[in-house]
C-alpha positions in Angstrom: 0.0 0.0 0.0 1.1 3.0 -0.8 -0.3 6.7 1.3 0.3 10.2 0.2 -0.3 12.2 3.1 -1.3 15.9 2.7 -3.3 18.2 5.1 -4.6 20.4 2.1 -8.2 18.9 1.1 -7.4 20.5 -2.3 -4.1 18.7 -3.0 -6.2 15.7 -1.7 -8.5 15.9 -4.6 -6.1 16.7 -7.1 -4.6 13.3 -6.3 -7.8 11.3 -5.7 -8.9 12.6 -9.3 -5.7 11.9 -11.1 -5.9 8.7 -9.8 -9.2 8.1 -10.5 -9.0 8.9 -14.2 -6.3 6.2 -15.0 -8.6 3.7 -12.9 -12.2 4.4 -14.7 -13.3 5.5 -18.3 -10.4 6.7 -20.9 -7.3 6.7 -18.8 -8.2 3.0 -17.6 -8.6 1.8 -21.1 -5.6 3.7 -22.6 -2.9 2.3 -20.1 -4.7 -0.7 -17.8 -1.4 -1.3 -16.2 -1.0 2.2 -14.7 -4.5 2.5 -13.0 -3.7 -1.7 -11.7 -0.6 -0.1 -10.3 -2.6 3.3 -8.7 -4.9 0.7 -6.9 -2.3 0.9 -4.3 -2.3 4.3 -3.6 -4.7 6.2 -0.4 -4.2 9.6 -0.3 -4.7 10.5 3.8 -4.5 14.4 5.8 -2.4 13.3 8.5 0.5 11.1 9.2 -1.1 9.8 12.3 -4.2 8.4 10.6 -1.8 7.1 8.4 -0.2 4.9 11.2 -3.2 3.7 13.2 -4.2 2.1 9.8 -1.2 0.6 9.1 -1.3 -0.6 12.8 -4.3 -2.3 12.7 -2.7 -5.2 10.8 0.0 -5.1 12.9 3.1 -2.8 14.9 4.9 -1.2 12.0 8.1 -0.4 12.6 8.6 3.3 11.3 11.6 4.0 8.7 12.1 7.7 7.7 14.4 8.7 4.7 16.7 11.6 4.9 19.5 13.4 2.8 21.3 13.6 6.1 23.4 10.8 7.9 21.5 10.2 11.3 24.0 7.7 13.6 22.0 7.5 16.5 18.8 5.9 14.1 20.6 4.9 10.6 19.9 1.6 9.3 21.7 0.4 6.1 20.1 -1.0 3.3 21.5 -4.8 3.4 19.5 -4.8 7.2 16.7 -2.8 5.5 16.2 -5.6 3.4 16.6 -8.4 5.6 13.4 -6.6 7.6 11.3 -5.8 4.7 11.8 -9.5 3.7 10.4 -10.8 7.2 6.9 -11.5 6.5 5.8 -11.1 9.9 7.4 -7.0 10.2 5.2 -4.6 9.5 6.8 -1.7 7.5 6.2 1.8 6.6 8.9 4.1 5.2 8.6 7.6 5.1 9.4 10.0 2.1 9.4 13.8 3.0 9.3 16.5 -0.1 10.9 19.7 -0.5 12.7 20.0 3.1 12.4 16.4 4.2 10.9 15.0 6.9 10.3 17.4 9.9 12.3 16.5 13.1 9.5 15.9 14.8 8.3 13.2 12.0 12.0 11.8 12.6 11.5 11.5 15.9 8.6 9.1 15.8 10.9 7.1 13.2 12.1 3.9 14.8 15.2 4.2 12.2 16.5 6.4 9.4 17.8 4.7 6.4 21.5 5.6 5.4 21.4 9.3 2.5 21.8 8.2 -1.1 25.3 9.6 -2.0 26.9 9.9 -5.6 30.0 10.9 -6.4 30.2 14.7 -4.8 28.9 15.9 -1.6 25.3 16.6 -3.0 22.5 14.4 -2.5 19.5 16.1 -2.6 17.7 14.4 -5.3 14.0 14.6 -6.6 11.7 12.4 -4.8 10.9 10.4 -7.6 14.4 9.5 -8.0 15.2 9.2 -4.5 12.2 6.6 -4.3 13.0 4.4 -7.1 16.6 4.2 -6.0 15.9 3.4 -2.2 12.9 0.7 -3.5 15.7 -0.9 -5.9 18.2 -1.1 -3.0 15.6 -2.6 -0.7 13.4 -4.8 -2.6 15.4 -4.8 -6.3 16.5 -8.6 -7.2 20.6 -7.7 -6.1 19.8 -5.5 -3.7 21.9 -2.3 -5.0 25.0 -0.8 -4.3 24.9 -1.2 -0.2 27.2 0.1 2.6 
């Protein structure tokens, strides 16, 4: 399952109706597999509602993604996928936009997974990119470059 998580009701329905047109009528027909693969997707207003659903299957343990090394939390991704791979672990990994996850949103994070880094310093990347690389790493067939 996949959550967007947005307090503003119109972003909300931007997204819901997005979705909705590759689900129903022309978009659906056009491209099948994209509105298969936006059945996963619930857009929410809060975080916290976000977390009491997912902990109604079950206690999740909370990852958060940062640009930023965090020692005291970080988790690599050769133990992220030993986790994700444990059918009996809830999981739920947190992207932020823009200026990341909030402090306080890292606080509630049980661990941080290790900052993407290239070859300079920089590793602020887009979150679509940041996403794709972090899902490769953790659930990809080789796993990724890892620590």
């Amino acid at each position: 399952m996949c959550y967007i998580v947005t307090p503003l009701l119109k972003q909300r329905m931007i997204m819901e109706r997005l979705i909705e047109h590759w689900r129903y009528g022309y978009g659906a027909d056009y491209n099948p597999l994209r509105g298969a693969a936006l059945n996963t997707i619930t857009t929410r207003e809060s975080l916290d509602i976000v977390i009491d659903e997912v902990k109604g299957k079950g206690n999740p343990l909370i990852i958060g993604t940062s640009s930023k090394s965090r020692p005291h939390k970080q988790i690599g991704f050769r133990d992220m996928r030993k986790i994700v791979h444990d059918k009996n672990q809830q999981v739920l990994i947190l992207f932020g936009t823009g200026w990341g996850l909030t402090d306080e949103t890292i606080g509630l994070c049980d661990r941080v997974l290790e900052p993407i880094f290239g070859q300079g310093e920089y590793n602020h990347l887009s979150l679509r990119v940041a996403i794709g690389i972090i899902l490769d790493r953790i659930l990809g067939e080789r796993g990724g470059k890892d620590e």
